[in-house]
N, C-alpha and C positions, 0 to 999 in steps of 0.2 A: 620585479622591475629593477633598473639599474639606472644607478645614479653616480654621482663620482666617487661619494664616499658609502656607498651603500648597494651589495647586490644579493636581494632574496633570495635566489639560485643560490649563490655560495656558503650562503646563511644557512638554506635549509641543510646543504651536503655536511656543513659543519655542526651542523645540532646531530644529523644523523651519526656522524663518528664520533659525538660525543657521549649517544646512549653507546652507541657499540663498545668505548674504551669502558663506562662504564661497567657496562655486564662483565666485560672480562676481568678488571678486576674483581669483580663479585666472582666468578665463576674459580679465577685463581686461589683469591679467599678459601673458596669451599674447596676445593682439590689437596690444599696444602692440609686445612681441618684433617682429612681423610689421611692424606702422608703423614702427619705426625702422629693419627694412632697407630698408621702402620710400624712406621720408626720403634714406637712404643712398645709395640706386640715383638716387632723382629729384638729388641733390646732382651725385652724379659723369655724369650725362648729360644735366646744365643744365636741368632741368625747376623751375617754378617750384613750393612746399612745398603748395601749395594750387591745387585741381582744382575750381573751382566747379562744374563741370557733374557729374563724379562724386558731387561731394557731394550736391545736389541727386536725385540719382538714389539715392542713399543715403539721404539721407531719406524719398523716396516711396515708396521699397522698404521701410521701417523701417513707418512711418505703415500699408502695407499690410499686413502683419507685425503690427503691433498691434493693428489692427481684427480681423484673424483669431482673432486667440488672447485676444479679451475684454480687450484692454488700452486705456485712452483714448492715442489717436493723437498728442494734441498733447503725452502726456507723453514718449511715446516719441521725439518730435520733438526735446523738450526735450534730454534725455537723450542722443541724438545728438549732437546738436550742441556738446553739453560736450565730447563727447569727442572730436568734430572737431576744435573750436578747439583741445583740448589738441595732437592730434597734429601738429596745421600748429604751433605754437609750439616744439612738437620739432624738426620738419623745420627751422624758421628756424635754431634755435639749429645744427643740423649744418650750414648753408652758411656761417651767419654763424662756425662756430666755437667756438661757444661751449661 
């Protein structure tokens, strides 16, 4: 019901994007756990922190992932790609030491 200062419709929509933000951080949590042993592994068997061609195939994978499920592709693109750059800036920082 809706009232001036109050509308349970908007309320429930807002509680529901607020498990959603949460999973995703949880979910980012655990993605990044994963990249940094990877960073770790590619450190200690001289591989360099960034796989362009993986990446790429990660994105087209992502972009088709998003078209499926009603999402615009190039946001998904976007989105990716943040998270890319972050994890290669991980991996430098574990060869560089830092």
């Amino acid at each position: 019901m809706w009232t001036m200062d109050h509308d349970e419709v908007l309320d429930g929509f807002r509680s529901s994007i607020d498990n959603i933000d949460v999973a995703l951080v949880h979910l980012l949590a655990e993605r990044f756990r994963v990249t940094t042993q990877v960073g770790a592994h590619k450190a200690l068997v001289g591989l360099p922190p960034a796989d362009p061609d993986r990446e790429a195939q990660q994105v087209q994978r992502m972009r088709e992932q998003a078209e499926a499920a009603g999402l615009d592709p190039v946001f998904s693109e976007k989105f990716l790609r943040f998270v890319i750059d972050e994890v290669i800036r991980h991996h430098e920082q574990v060869v560089n030491g830092d």
